[in-house]
C-alpha positions in Angstrom: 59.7 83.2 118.7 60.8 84.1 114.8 61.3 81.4 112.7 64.8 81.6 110.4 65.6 79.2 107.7 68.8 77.3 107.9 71.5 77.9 105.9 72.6 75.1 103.5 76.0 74.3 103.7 78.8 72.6 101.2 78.4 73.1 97.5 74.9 73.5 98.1 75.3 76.9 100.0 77.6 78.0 97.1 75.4 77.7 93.9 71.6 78.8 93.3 69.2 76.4 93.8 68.3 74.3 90.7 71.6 73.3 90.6 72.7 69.6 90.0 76.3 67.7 91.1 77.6 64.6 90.9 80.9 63.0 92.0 83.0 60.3 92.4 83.6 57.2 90.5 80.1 55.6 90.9 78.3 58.9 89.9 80.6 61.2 87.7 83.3 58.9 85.8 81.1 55.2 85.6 78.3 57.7 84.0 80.4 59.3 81.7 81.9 55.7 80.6 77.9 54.5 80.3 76.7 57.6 78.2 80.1 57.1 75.4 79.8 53.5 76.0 76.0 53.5 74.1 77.3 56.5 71.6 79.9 54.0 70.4 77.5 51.2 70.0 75.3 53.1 67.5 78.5 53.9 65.7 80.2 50.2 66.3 77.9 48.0 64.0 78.9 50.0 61.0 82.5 49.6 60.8 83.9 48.5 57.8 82.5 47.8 54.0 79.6 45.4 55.7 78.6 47.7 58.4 75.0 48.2 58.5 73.0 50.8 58.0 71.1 53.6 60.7 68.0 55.3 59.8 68.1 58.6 61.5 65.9 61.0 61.4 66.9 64.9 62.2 64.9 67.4 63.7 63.9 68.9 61.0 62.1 65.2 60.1 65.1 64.7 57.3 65.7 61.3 56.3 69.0 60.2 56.6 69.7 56.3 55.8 73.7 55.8 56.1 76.4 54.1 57.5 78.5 57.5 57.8 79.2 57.6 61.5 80.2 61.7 60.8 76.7 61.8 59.6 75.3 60.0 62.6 76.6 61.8 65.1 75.4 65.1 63.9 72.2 64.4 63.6 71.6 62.6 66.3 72.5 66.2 68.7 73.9 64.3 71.7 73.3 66.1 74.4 75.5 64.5 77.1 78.6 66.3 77.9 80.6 63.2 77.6 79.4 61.7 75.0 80.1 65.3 73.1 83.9 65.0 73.8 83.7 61.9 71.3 81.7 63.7 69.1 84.3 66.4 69.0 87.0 63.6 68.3 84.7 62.4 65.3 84.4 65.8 64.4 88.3 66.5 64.1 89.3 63.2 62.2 86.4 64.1 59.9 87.2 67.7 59.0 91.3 67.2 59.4 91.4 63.8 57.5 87.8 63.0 55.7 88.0 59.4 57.1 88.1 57.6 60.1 85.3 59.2 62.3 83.8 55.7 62.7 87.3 54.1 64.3 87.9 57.0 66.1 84.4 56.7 68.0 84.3 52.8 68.0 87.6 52.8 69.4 87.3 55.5 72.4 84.3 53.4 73.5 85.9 50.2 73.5 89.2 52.1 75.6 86.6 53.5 77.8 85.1 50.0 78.0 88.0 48.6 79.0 88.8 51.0 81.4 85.5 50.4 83.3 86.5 47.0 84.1 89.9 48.5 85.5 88.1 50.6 87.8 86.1 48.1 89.2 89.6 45.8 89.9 90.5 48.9 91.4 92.8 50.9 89.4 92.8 54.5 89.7 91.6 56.7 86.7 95.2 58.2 87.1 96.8 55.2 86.5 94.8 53.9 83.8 95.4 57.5 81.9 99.1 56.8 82.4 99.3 53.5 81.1 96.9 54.9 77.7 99.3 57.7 77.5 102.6 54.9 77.2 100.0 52.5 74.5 99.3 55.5 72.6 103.0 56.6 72.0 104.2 52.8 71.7 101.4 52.4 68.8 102.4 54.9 66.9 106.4 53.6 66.9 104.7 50.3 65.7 103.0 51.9 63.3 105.9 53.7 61.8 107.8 50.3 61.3 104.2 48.8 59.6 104.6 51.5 57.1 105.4 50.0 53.1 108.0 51.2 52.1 107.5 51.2 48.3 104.6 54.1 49.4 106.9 57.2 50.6 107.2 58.8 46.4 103.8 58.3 44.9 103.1 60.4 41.8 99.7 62.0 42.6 99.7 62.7 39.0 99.7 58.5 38.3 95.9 57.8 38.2 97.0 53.7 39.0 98.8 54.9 42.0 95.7 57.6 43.0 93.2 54.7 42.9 95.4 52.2 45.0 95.7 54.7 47.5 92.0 55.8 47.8 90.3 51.7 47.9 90.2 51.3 51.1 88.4 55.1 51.9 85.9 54.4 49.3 85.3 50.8 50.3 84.5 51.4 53.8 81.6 53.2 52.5 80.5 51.5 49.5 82.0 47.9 49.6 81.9 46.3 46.2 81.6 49.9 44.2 85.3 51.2 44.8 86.2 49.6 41.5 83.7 51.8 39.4 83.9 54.9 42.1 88.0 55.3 42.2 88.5 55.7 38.5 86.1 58.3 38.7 87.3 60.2 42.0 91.2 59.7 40.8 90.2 61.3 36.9 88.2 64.2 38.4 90.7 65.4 40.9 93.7 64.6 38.4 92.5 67.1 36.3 92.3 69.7 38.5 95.6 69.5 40.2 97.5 72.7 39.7 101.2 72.5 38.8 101.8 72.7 42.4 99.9 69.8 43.9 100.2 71.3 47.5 97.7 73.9 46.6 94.8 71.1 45.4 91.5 72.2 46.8 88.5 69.5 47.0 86.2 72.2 46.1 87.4 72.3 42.7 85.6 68.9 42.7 81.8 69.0 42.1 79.5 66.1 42.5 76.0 66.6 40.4 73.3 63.8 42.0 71.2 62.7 39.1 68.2 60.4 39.7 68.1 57.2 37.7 70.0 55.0 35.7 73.0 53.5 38.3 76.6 53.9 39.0 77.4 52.2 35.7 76.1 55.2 34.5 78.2 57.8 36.4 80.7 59.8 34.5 83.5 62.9 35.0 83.0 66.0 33.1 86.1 68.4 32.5 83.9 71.8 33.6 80.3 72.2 35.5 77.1 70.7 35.6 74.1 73.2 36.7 71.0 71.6 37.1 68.6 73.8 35.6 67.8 74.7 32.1 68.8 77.4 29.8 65.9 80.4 29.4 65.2 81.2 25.9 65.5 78.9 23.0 69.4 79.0 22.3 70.1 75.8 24.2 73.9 75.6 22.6 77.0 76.9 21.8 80.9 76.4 20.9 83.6 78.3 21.5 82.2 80.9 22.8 83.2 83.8 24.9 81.2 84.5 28.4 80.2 87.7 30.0 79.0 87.2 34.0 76.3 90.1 34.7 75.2 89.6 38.5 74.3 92.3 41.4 76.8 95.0 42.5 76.7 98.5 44.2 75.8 101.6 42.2 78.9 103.1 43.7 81.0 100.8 41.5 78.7 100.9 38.5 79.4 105.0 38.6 83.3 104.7 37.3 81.6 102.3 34.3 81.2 104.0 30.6 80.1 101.7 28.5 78.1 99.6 29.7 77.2 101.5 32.8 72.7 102.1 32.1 72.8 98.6 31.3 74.3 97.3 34.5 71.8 99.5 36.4 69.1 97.4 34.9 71.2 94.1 36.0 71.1 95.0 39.6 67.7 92.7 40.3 68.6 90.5 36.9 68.3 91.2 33.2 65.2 93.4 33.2 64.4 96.9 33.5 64.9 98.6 36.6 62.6 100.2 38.8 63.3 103.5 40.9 63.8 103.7 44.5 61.5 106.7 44.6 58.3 107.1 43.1 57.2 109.8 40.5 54.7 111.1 38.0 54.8 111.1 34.3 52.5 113.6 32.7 51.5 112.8 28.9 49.4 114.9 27.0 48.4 112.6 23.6 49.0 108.9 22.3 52.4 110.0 20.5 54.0 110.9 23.8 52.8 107.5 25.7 54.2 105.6 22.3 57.6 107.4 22.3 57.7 106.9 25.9 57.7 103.1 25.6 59.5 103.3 22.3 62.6 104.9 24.6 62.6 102.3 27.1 62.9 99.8 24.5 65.6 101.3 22.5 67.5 101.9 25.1 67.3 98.5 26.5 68.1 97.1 22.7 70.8 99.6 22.6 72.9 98.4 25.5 72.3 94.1 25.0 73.7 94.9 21.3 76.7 96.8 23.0 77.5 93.2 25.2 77.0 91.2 21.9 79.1 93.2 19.8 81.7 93.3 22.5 82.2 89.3 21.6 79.8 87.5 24.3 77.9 85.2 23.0 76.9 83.8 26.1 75.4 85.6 29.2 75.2 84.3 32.4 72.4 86.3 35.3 72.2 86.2 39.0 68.7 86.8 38.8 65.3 87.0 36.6 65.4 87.6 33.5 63.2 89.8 32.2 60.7 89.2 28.9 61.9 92.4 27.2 65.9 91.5 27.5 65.1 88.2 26.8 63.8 89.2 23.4 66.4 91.2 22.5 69.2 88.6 23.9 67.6 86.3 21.4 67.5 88.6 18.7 71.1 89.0 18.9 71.8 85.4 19.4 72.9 85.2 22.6 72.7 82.2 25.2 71.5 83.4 28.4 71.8 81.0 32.0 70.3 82.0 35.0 72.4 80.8 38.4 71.2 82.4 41.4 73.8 80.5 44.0 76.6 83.1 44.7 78.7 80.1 45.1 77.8 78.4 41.9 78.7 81.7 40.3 82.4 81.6 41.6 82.8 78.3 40.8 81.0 78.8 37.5 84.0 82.1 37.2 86.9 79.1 38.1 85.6 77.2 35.1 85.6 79.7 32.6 88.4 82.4 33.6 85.2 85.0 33.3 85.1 88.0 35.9 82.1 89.2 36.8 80.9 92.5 35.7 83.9 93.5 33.9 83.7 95.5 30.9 86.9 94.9 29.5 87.0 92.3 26.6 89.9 90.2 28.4 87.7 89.2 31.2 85.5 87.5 29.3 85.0 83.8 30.0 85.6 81.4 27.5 84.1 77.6 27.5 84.5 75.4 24.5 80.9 73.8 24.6 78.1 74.9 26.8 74.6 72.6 25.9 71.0 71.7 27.4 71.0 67.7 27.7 68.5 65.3 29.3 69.7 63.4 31.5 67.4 60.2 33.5 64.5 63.0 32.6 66.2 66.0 33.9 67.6 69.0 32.1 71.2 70.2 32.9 73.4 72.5 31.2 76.4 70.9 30.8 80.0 73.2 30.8 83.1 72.0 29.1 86.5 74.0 29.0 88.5 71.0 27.8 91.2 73.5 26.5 90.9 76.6 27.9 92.7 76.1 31.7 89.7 74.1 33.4 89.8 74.2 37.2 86.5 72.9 38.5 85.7 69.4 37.6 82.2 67.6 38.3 81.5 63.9 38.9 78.1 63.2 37.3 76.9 60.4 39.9 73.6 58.6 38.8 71.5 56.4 41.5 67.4 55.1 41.7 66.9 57.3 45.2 68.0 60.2 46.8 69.2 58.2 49.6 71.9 56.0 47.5 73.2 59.1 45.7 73.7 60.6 49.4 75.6 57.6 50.1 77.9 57.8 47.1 78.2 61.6 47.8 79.7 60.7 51.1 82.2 57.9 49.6 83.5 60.7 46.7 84.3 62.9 49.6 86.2 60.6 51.5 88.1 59.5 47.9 88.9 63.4 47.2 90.0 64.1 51.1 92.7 61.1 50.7 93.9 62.5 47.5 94.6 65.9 49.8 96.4 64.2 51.7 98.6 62.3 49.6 99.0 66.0 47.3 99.9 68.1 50.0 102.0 65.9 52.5 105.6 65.2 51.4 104.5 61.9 53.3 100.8 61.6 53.2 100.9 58.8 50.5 102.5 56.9 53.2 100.2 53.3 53.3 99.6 50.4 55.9 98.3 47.3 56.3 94.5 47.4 55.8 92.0 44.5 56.6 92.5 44.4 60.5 96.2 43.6 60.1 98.0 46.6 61.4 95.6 45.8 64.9 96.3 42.8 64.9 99.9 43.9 65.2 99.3 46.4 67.6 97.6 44.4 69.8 100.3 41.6 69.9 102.9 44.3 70.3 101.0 45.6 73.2 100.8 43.0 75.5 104.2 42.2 75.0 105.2 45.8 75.8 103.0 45.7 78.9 104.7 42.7 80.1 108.0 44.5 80.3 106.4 47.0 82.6 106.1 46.9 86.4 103.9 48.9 87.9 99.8 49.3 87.5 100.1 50.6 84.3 101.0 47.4 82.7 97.2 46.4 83.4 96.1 49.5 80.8 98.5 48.8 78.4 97.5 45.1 78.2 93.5 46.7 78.3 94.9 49.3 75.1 96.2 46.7 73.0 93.5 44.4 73.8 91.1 47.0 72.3 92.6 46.8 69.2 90.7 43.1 68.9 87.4 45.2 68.7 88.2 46.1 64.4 88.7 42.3 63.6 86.2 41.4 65.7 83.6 43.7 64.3 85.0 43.3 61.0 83.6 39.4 61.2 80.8 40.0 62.9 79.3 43.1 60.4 80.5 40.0 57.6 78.7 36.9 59.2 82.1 35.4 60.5 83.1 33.6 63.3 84.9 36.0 65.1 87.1 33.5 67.6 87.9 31.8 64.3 89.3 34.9 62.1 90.9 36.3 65.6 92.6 32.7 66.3 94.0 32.8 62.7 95.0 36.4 62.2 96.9 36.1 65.5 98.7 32.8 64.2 100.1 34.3 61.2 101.0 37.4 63.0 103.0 35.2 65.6 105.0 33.3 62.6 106.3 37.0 61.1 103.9 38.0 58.8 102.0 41.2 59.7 100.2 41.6 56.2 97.9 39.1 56.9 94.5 40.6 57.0 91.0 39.7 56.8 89.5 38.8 53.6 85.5 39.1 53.9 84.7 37.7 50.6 86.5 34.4 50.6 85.8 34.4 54.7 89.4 33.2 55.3 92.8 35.1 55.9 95.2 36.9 53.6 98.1 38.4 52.8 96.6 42.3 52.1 99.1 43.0 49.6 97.8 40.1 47.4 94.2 41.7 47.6 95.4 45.6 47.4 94.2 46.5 50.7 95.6 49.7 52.0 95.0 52.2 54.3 96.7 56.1 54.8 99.4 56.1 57.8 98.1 59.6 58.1 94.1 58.1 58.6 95.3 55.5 61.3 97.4 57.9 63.2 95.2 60.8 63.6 92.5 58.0 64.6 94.2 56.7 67.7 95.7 59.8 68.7 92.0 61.7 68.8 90.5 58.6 70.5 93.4 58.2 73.1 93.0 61.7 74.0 89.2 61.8 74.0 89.6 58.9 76.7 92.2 60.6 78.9 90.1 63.7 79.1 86.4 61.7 79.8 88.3 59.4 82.7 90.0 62.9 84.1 86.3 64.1 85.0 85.7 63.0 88.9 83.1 65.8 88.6 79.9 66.8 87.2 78.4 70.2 88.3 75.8 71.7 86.5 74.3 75.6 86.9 70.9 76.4 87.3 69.3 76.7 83.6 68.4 79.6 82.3 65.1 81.0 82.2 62.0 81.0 84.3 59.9 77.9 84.8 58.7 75.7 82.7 55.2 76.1 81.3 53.2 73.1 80.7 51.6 73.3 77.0 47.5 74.7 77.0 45.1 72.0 77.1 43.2 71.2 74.1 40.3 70.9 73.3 37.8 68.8 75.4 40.5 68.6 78.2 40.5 69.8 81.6 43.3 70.9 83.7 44.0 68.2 84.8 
């Protein structure tokens, strides 16, 4: 009798083996829920200016000590395929808007929280994603009628206006610094906002992380900061013009006259060059080996007193420097800078208006100081072009460890992103209640919405706007409040009319927001709920989880080391 093998049958016929599947509500959609349920939790405890700290440490054994929930999330690689669809939300409100990854996170988990306890009353996933769908667009009418009116025409220009706007960003990240950190972020990008504040760009806003001394310390410099040191001994110069001499192909270098042999020596730095093919010099007597050398050096001398007397006084490499050009470049008293960063070097050509190896005496650079300081033990060359059309501005921010200045990096970036906003939106300087006060709204507007509704979905409206509870909530908790006591009172004042009543975590009582300058951007809130509603819809629309066989063959345990058997 042959044996035969039966056939497997279903999905499991279908796919190669080493496959996985799982379905239904107990093992597809609850998982799912579970998996962003525990990502928002990491992300939960450090909402708001007292959210506290994660120490996460990357693959590459990087120390990263922040409450940044952008920076959490990727470092942490989450690998579950749920989870990664709020990752992706984070993701978009971080690069669209520079704020509000944390709330967008938080907020999806506490949705998806609430939408677990649906499913187990018995609610379908469709219904519940119909009933989000109705919150979602009822939030944002509610939050159009929160908006303050006084906020539609802001001057971005109005460095008052600028810093009102940007408090709340840079608080959420450094609570009790956004007095000293706005000035600074507002001055910086106020001077480099072109005549058409649509085109702003945040890049023309550097950030130069200096050990020691402290915030107090932190300043704005109209031009660059490179941290390295000038080579040579000229360490200073005034108006001076600027000649950029960095790496390009011989093929352009060929239509060049007058500094063309010199430029051939420039393509590895400022040094003599050395052939691509190898040959033999044949001298007979001393006087031949001397006038051999003596040529090399002319020329070389030759060529660095054609850039000098072509009106550079300073010249900046791409590359080494060699000890014979250096001589000569401080023979003819010319500063010399080494940047090897092809991105420093464009931004370095934004500061000064050079071009980079041009030869005609226009596109030279011009800076109005260029000098070696010290700085908490650390030499920079400091650029100004206070006069001469400065686009690149750099905020010089000082801080005791690496970790801190990270921190404050992270808060100037969400300061310049909100002054984006409010430069290139007709209404992006559009403002709302800050301090938990527009969800407190929300909320209350919610359940009475879903009261007026009469099928299932009033059951996840009610669930929508009761997640809004989760920012005061964690606001008081993150701030050693009583949370029943601060959500008791904030819903109080909302009930009696007033819907600027917000949280105020120093006084630990509750307060009118326009009294304590608490704002946040319409454009941050909106783009928060609308990522987090629809990372929700599209996690509860999964019913099933099927997952190939992984590449590869299979999977070798590591050798045994030494003193170790096989087993």
């Amino acid at each position: 009798m042959v044996g035969f093998s039966m056939q497997p049958y279903g999905i499991q016929g279908m796919l190669k083996e080493g496959h996985r599947h799982h379905s239904g509500l107990d093992e597809a959609v609850l998982k799912n829920i579970d998996a962003c349920k525990q990502l928002s939790t990491i992300t939960l405890i450090s909402l708001g200016p007292n959210g506290m700290n994660k120490m996460v440490i990357n693959h590459l054994d990087k120390l990263f000590i922040t409450n940044d929930a952008a920076t959490i999330v990727n470092e942490l690689e989450v690998q579950h395929p749920a989870a990664k669809i709020l990752v992706l939300a984070g993701k978009a409100q971080q690069e669209e808007i520079g704020d509000g990854a944390n709330l967008t996170i938080s907020f999806a988990g506490e949705l998806l929280q609430n939408a677990e306890e649906l499913i187990r009353m018995g609610l379908h996933p469709s219904e519940i994603i119909s009933g989000y769908t109705k919150a979602i667009n009822k939030s944002v009418e509610i939050l159009e009628d929160l908006v303050e009116k006084s906020s539609e025409n802001m001057n971005v220009r109005n460095k008052d206006e600028v810093i009102l706007q940007m408090r709340a960003a840079v608080a959420s990240r450094q609570f009790g610094q956004e007095d000293k950190l706005c000035p600074l972020i507002a001055e910086a990008c106020i001077e480099v906002c072109p005549k058409n504040p649509a085109n702003f760009s945040v890049d023309n806003v550097r950030v130069a992380k200096l050990l020691g001394g402290g915030l107090h310390d932190s300043t704005v410099v109209q031009g660059m900061v490179l941290k390295n040191d000038a080579i040579g001994t000229i360490k200073r110069m005034e108006k001076a013009k600027l000649r950029l001499l960095n790496g390009v192909s011989s093929k352009i270098l060929q239509n060049w006259s007058i500094l063309k042999d010199l430029l051939l020596c420039l393509l590895g730095g400022v040094d003599t060059s050395a052939t691509e093919t190898k040959g033999t010099v044949l001298i007979h007597n001393a006087e031949q080996l001397e006038n051999y050398a003596k040529t090399e050096e002319a020329k070389v001398e030759e060529l660095i007193k054609a850039v000098a007397e072509s009106g550079a006084k300073v010249i900046v490499s791409g590359a080494a420097v060699g000890e014979m050009a250096l001589h000569f470049f401080e023979h003819y008293k010319l500063m010399v800078l080494k940047i090897s960063s092809k991105f420093e070097l464009r931004r370095f050509c934004c500061t000064t208006g050079a071009v980079a190896l041009s030869t005609k005496p226009d596109d030279l650079g011009y800076i109005d100081s260029i000098s070696v300081e010290e700085i908490g033990g650390i030499r920079v060359t400091v650029v100004k072009n206070e006069q001469g059309g400065n686009f690149v501005s750099t905020i010089v921010l000082r801080g005791s460890t690496d970790s801190i200045l990270d921190d404050l990096e992270r808060a100037v970036d969400d300061g310049m992103n909100t002054y984006k906003f409010l430069s290139r939106l007709c209404r992006g300087s559009r403002i709302i209640p800050a301090a938990a006060a527009t969800e407190i709204e929300l909320a209350r507007k919610l359940k009475e919405f879903s009261f007026r509704e009469t099928g299932l979905d009033q059951y996840a409206i009610a669930k929508f706007g009761e997640s809004f509870e989760m920012v005061p909530i964690t606001l008081a908790e993150n701030a050693g409040l009583n949370a029943m006591e601060i959500i008791s009172s904030l819903y109080a004042e909302n009930a009696s009319g007033n819907t600027k009543v917000g949280i105020d975590l120093e006084e630990a009582i509750c307060k009118d927001v326009s009294t304590m300058n608490v704002w946040d951007l319409y454009i941050t809130k909106y783009f928060a709920l609308k990522y987090a509603a629809d990372a929700v819809c599209t996690v509860l629309r999964v019913d099933q989880i099927i997952m190939a066989k992984p590449a590869g063959g299979p999977r070798r345990d590591p050798p045994a080391g030494p003193g170790m058997d096989e087993d």
